[in-house]
N, C-alpha and C positions, 0 to 999 in steps of 0.2 A: 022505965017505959020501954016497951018492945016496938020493934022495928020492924016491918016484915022486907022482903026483898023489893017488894017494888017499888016501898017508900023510898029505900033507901037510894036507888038509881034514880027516882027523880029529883032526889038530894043533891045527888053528885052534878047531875045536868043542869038544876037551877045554880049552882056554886059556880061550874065550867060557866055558864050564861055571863053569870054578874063579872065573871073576870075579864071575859076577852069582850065582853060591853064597855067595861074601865077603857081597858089596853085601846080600845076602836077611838074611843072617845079621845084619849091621851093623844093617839096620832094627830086625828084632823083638828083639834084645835087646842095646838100650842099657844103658848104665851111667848108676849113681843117682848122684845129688848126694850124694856123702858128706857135703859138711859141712853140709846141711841135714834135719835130725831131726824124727821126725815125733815130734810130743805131743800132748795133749787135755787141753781144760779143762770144767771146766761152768758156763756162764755162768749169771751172773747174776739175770739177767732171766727166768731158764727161766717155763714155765710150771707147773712142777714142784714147785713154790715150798715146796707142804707136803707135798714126797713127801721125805724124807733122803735122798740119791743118797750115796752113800760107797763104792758100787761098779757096776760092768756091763759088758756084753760086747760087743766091738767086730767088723762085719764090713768087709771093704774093699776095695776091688781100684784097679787102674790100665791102662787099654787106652791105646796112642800114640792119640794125638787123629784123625792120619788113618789110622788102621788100620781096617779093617773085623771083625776076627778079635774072639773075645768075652774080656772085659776077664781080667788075669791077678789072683787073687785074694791076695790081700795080709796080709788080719786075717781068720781063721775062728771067731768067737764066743772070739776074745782076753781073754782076762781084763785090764781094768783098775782097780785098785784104787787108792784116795786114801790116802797113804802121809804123817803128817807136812806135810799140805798141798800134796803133791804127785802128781799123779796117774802111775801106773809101770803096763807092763806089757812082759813078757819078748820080748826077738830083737828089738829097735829095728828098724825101716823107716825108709827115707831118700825124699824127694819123687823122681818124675823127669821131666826137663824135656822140654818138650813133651806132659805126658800127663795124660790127666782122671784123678784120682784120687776117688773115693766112698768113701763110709761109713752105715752105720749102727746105731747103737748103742740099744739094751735095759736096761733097767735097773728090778728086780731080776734077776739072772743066772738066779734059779731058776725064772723065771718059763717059760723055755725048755725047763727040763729035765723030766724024767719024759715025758708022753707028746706034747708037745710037737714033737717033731719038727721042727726049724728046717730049713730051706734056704735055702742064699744062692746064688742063678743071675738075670747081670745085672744086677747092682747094686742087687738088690732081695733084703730077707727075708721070708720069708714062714711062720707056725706056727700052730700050733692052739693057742687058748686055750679053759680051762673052766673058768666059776662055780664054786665050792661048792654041793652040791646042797642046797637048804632045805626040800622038802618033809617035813612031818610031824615040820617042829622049828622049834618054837613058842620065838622069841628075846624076849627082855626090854628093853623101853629103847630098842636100837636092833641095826641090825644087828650079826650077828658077822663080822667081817673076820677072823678069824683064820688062815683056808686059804684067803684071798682076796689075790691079788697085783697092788695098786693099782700097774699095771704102763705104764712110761713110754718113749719116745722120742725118738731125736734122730736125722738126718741131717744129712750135709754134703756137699757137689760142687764142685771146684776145680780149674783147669786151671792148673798149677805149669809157670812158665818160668824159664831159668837165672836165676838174678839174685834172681829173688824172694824178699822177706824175708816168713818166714815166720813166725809167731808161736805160741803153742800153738791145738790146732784147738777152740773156744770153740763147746761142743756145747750146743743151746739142746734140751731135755728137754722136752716136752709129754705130758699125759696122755693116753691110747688110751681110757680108757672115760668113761663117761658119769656123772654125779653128779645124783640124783633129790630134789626136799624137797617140801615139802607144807607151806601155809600156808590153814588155813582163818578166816576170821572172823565172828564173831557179830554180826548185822545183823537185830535183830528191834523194832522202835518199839511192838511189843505187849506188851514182858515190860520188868519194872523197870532201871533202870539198873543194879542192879547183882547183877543173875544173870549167872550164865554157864553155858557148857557144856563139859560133859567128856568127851574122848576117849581111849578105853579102847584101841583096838584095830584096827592096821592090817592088810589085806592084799591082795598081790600077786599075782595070777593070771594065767598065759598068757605067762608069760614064757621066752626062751629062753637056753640055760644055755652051750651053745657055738658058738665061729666059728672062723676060720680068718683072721688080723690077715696083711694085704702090706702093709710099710711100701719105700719107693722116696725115694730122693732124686732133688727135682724136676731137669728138663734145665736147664742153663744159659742157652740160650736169648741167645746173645749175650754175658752177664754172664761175668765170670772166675770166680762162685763164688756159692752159695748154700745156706742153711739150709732152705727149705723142702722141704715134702716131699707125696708122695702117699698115704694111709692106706686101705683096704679092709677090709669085712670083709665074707665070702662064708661061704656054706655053714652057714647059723645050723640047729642041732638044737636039741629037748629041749622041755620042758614044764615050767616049775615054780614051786611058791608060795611066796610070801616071808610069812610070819606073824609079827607086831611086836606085844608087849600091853606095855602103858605101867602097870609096878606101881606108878606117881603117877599116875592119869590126870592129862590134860594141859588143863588150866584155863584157859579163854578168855572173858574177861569181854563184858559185850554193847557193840559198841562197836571191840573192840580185836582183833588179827589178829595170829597167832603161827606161826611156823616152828615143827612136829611135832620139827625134829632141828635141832641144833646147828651153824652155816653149816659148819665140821671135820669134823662128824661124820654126814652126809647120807648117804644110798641109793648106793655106789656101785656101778652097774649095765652090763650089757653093754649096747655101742651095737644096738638092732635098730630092725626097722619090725614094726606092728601092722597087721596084716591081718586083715580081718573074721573071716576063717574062725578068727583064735587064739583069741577072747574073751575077751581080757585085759582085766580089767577091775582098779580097787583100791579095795576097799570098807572104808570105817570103820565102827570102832560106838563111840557117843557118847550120851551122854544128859544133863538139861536138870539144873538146881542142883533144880530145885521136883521132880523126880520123877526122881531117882537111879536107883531100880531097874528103870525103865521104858526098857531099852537098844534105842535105833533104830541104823538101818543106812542107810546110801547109798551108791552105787558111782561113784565115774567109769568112763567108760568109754576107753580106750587105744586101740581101733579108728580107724587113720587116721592115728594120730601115730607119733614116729619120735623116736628118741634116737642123737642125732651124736657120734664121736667127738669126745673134749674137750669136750663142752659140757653146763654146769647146767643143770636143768630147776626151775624153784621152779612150782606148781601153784597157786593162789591159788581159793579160794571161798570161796562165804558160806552161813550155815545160819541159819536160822530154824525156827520151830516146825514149818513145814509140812516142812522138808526141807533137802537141798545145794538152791544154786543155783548156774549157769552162770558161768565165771570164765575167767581168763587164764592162760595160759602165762608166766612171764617167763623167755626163754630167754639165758643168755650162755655166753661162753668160758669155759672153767677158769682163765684169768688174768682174770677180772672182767669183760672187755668187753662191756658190754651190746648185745645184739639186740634185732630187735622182737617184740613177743609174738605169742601165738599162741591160736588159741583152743581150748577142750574141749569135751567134753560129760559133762554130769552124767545119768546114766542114773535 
């Protein structure tokens, strides 16, 4: 059989075709390591520590390392549950070699749901969280956390090559919001040693009730793997006041300086910033042992300051007959680590 020329070039280009079609094909989808399974744990160390984790939801994906094409998504708000000590959830994933693998995990799972509206694009999730709304309910003792979801995270980034021994993926959990207390102290060289004062009655003004939390696990950056992460919150709405009356006022002898709430059981609050225009402000009302009935008031004022994801605020002042006075911040990590304070103003 004869050939002529131009058969034969379209020969040659449909052969070129079918090859670097294989070769395309061979890149973008490799085969997983079957004998290496992907698991989760939750470490230890979290900073989590008094939140009970016993379940949450996993995102994940894996792009080849030198692909440029956007990551294929692996775990879509997965359910994993601790089963008998063991953490399980459905359609096991295997690592694959050569390729970044991310996650990031949520926990409590219902924190996402209802109007929440999660998305996971880029290795990143990103959802609307909202307060309980408190105005015009006058709570007792301390806050009600009840429709409040002391709500936690973890990421993790890993670039898995054949060989690697893999272990379970050891998710370190940190809090997203912010934890608020209040320590005032009785500092008066005018009144007896052993009067005090009593505080009847906290409140929160100017405060904002929703955001919008992007949690991102950080780039590698050279490292084969990492826990840390990138936390955001944009888009802060709303208005509202938080009202706390103490049916024991809270007795502060002169001298001596007391946490309003229990180091457990503290304010815990959306991370925002305070900008003049909010007039947020938290006013007590407290009155002296010698004149009970005669209830004074004094406000801090919130304008300027700012509450960080994961981090305590404890508020420290002192009161005497004339009034608050001027105190410190003591600000640290939800795992204890102290920072340096910071200062307020008592209005």
């Amino acid at each position: 059989m004869k050939y002529n020329s131009l058969q034969i070039i379209m020969l040659i280009t449909c052969c070129m075709w079918c090859v670097t079609s294989c070769s395309s094909d061979s890149a973008y989808e490799p085969e997983a390591d079957e004998s290496v399974e992907m698991s989760f744990d939750v470490a230890a160390d979290s900073r989590a520590v008094t939140t009970l984790i016993n379940e949450f939801s996993v995102y994940g994906d894996r792009k080849l390392q030198s692909d440029a094409l956007d990551p294929i998504v692996i775990f879509n708000k997965t359910s994993v549950v601790n089963s008998d000590g063991t953490w399980r959830y459905d359609d096991i994933q295997h690592w694959y070699s050569k390729h970044e693998h991310s996650f990031v995990a949520v926990s409590p799972s219902a924190a996402l749901e209802s109007d929440a509206s999660p998305q996971y694009n880029g290795s990143g999730l990103s959802f609307a969280f909202t307060m309980p709304a408190y105005s015009g309910k006058e709570m007792q003792n301390t806050q009600d956390k009840t429709d409040l979801y002391d709500v936690v995270a973890a990421t993790h980034r890993r670039l898995f090559e054949k060989g690697d021994v893999v272990n379970a993926i050891s998710l370190r959990f940190g809090h997203l919001l912010s934890m608020v207390n209040f320590a005032p102290k009785l500092d008066d060289k005018s009144i007896k040693g052993d009067d005090y004062i009593q505080f009847h009655k906290l409140e929160i003004s100017g405060l904002k009730t929703k955001a919008k939390i992007s949690v991102t696990p950080a780039q590698l950056s050279g490292n084969r793997q990492t826990n840390n992460r990138l936390i955001e919150f944009t888009g802060h709405d709303g208005n509202d006041k938080l009202t706390i009356t103490f049916t024991e006022p809270k007795i502060i002898k002169n001298g001596q300086q007391l946490n309003l709430f229990a180091d457990n059981d503290a304010l815990i609050m959306l991370p925002q910033s305070f900008e003049a225009s909010s007039g947020a402000t938290v006013r007590f009302t407290y009155s002296f042992k010698d004149d009970p009935d005669n209830l004074k008031q004094g406000s801090i004022s919130l304008t300027g300051q700012e509450w960080k994801t994961g981090t305590v605020y404890n508020y420290n002042f002192t009161v005497d007959k004339i009034g608050l006075n001027l105190g410190t911040a003591t600000i640290k990590t939800w795992d204890s680590q102290i920072v340096p304070d910071i200062n307020w103003k008592v209005e």
